[in-house]
TIRO-2110 file (N, C-alpha, C; in Angstrom, 1 decimal):
// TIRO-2110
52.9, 1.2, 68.3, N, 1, A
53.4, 2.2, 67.4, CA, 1, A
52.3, 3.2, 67.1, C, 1, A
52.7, 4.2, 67.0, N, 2, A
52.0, 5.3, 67.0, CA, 2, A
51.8, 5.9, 65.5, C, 2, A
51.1, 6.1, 65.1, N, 3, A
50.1, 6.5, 63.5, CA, 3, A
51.8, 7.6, 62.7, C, 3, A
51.9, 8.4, 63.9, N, 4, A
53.1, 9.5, 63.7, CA, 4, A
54.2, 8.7, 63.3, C, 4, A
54.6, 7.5, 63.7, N, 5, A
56.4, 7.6, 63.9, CA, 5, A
56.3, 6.7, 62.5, C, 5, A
55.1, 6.5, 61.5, N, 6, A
55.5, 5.6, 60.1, CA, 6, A
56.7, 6.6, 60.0, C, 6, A
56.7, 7.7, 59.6, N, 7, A
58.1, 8.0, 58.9, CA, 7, A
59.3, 7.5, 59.7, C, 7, A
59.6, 6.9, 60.5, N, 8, A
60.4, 6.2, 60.9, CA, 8, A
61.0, 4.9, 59.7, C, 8, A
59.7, 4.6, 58.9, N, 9, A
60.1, 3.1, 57.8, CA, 9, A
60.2, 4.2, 57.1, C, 9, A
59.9, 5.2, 56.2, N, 10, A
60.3, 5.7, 55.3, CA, 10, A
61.3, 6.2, 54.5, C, 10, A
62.0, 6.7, 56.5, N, 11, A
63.3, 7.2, 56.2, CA, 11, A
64.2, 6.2, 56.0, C, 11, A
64.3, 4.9, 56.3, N, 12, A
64.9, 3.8, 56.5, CA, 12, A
65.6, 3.6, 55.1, C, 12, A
64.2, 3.5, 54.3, N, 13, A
64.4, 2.6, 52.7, CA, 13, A
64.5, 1.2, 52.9, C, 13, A
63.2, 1.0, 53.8, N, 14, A
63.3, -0.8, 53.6, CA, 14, A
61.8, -1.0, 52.9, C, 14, A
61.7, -2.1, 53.2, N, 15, A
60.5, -3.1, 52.4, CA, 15, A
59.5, -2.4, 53.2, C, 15, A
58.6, -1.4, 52.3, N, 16, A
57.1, -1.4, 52.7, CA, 16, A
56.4, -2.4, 53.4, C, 16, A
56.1, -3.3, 53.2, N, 17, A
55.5, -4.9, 53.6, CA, 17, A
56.0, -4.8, 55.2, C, 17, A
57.2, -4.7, 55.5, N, 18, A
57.7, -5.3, 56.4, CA, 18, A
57.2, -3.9, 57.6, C, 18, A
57.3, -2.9, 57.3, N, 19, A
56.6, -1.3, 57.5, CA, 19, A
55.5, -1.4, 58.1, C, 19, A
54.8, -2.0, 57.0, N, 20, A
53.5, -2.0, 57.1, CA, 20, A
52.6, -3.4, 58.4, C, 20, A
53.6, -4.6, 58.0, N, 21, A
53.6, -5.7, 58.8, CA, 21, A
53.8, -4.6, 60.8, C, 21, A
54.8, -4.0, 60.7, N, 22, A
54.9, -3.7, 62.1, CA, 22, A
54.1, -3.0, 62.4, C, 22, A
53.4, -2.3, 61.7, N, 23, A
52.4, -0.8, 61.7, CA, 23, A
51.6, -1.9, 62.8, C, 23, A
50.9, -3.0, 61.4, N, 24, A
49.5, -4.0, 61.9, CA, 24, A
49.7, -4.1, 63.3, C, 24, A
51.2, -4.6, 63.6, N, 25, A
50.8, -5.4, 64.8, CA, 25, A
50.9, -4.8, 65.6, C, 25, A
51.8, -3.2, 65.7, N, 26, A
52.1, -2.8, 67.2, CA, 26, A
50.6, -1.4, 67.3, C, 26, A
50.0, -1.1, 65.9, N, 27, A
48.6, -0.3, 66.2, CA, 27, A
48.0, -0.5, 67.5, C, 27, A
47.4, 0.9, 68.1, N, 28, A
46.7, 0.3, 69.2, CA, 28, A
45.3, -0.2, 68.6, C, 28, A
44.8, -0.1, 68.0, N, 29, A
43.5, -0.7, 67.1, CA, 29, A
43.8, -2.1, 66.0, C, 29, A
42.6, -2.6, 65.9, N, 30, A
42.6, -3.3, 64.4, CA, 30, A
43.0, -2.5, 63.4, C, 30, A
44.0, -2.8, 62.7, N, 31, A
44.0, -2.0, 61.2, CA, 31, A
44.0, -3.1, 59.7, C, 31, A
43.1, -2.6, 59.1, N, 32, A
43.7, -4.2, 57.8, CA, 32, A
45.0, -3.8, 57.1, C, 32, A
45.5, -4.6, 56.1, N, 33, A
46.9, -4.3, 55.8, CA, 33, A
46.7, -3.5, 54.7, C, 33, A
45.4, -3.3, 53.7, N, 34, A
45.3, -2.4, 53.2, CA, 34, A
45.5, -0.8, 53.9, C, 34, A
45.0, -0.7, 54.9, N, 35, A
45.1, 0.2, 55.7, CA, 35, A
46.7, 0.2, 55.8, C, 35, A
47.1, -0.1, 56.6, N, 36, A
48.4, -0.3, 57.2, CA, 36, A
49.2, 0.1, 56.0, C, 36, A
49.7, -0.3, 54.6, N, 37, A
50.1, 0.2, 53.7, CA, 37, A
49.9, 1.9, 53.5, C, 37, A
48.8, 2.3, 53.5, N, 38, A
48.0, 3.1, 53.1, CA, 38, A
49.0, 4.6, 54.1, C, 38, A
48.9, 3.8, 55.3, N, 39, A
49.5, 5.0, 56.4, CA, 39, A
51.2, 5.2, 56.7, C, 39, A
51.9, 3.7, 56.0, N, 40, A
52.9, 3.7, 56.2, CA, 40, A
53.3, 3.9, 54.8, C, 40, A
53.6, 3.4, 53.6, N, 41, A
54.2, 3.4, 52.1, CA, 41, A
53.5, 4.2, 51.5, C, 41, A
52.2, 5.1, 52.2, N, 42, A
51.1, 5.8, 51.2, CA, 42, A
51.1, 5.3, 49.8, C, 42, A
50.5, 4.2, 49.1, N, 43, A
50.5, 3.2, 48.4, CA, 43, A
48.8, 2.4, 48.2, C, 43, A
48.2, 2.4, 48.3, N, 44, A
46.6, 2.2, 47.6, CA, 44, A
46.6, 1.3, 46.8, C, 44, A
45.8, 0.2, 47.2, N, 45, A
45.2, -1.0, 45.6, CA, 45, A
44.7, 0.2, 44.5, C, 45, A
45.0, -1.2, 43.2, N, 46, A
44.3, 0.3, 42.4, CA, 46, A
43.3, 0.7, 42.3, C, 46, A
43.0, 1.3, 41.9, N, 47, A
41.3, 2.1, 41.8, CA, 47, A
40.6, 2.8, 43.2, C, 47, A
41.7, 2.9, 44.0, N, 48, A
41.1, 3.3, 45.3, CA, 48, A
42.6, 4.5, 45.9, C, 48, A
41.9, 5.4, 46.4, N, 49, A
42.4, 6.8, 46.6, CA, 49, A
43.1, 6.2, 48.0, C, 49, A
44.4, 6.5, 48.6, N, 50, A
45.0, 6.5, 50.4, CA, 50, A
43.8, 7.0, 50.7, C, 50, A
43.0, 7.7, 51.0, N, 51, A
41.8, 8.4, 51.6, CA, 51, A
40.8, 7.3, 52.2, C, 51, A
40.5, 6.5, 51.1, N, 52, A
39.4, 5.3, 50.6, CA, 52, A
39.8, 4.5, 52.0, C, 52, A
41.3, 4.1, 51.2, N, 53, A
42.3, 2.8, 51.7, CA, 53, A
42.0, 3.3, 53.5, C, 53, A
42.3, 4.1, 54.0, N, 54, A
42.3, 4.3, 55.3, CA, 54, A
40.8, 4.5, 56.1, C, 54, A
40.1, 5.1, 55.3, N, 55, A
38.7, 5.0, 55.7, CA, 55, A
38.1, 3.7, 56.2, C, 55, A
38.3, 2.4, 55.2, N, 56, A
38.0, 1.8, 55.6, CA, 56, A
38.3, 1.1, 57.1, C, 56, A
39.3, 1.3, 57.8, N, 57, A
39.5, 1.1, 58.7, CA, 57, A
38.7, 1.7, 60.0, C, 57, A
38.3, 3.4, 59.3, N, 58, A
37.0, 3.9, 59.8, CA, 58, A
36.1, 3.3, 59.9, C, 58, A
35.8, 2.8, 58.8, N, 59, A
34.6, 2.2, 59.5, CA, 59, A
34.2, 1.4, 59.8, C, 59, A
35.4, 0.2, 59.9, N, 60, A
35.1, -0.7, 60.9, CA, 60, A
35.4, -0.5, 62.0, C, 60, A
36.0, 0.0, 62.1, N, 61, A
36.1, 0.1, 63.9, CA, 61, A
35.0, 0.7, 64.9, C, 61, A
34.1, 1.7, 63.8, N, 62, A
33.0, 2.1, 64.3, CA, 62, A
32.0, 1.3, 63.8, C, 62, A
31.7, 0.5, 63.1, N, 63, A
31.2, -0.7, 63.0, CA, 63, A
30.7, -1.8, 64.4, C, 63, A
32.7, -1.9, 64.7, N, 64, A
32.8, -2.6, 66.1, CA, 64, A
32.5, -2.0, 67.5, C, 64, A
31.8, -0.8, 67.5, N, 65, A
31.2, -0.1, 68.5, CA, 65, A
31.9, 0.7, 69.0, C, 65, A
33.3, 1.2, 68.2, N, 66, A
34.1, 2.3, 69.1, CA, 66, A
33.3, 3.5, 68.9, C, 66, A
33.8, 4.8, 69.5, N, 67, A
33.2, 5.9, 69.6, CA, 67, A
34.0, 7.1, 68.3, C, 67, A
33.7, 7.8, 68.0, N, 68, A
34.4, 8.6, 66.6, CA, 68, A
35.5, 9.4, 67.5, C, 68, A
35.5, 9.7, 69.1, N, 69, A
36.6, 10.0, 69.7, CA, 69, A
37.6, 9.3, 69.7, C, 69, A
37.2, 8.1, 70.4, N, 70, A
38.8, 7.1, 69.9, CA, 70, A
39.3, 6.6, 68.7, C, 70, A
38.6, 6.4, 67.7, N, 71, A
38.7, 6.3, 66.5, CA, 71, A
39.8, 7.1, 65.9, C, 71, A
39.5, 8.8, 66.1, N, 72, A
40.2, 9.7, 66.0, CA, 72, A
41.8, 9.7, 66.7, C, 72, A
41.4, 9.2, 68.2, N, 73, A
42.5, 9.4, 68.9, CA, 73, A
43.8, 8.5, 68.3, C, 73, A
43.3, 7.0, 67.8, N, 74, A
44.0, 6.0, 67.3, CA, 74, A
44.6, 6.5, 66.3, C, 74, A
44.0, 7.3, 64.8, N, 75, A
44.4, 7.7, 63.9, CA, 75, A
45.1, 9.5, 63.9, C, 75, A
45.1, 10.0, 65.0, N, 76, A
45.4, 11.5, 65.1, CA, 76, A
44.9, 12.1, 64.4, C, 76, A
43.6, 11.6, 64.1, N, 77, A
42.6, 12.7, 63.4, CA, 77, A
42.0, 13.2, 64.5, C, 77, A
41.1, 14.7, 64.0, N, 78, A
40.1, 15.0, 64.3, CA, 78, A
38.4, 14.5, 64.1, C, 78, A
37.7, 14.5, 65.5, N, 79, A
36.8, 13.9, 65.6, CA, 79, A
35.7, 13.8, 64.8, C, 79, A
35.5, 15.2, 63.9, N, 80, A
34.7, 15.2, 63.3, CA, 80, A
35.1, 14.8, 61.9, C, 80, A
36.4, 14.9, 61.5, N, 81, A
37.1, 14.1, 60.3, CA, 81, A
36.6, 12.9, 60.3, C, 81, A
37.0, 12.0, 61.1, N, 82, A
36.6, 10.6, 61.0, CA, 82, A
35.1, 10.6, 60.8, C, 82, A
33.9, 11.1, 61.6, N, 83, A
32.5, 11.4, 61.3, CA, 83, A
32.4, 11.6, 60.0, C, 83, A
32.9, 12.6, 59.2, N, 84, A
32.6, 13.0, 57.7, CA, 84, A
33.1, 11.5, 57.0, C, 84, A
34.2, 11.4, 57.4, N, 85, A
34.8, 10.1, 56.6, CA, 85, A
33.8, 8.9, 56.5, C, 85, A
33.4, 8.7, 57.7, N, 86, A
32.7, 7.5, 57.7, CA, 86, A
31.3, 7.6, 56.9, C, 86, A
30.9, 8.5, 57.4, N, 87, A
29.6, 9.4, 56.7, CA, 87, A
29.5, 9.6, 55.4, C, 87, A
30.7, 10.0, 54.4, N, 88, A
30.5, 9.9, 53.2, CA, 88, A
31.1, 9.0, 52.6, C, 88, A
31.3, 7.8, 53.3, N, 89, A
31.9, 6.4, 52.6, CA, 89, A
30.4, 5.9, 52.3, C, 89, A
29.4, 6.0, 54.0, N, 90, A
28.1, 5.2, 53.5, CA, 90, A
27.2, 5.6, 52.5, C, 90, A
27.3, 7.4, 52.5, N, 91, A
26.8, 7.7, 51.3, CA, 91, A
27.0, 7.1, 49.9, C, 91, A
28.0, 6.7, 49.8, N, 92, A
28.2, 6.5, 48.3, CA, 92, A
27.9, 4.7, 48.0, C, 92, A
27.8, 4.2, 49.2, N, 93, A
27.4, 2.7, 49.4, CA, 93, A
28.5, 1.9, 48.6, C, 93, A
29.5, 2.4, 49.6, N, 94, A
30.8, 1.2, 49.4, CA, 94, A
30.7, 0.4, 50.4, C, 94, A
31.3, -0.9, 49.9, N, 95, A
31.5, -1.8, 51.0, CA, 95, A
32.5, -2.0, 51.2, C, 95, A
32.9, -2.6, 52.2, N, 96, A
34.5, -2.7, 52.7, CA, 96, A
35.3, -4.1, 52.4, C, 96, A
END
């Protein structure tokens, strides 16, 4: 499943969880289910912005030695998006 077709669960009106559960598994990347929420129910733990929530998935995956191109490709961002994202997550010295 492709980052684009969440609005597919949204239009539905079903269980977020269950949204998000299909997001996880059919992603072509690792995504955590924080993430996965984040891109399908736009929904955030508290104290943490969708921005935050999805980043982190940034930066592990470039953690795990992907390239900020694929990264991007996986999330339909832009390459340098993902770059700033990850970049100003380390600045502020969050952990994941």
């Amino acid at each position: 499943m492709l980052p684009r077709e969440t609005g597919y669960y949204s239009s539905r009106g079903i269980d977020w969880n269950y949204g998000a559960l299909a997001y996880a598994v059919y992603a072509p990347c690792d995504v955590t289910s924080t993430g996965a929420l984040a891109r399908v129910a736009k929904v955030a733990p508290e104290g943490m912005s969708l921005i935050d929530a999805e980043t982190i998935d940034l930066v592990i995956l470039r953690e795990r030695g992907l390239d900020y191109k694929t990264i991007a490709n996986f999330f339909w961002m832009n390459k340098q998006t993902v770059y700033t994202r990850i970049k100003r997550w380390k600045e502020k010295g969050h952990e994941y």
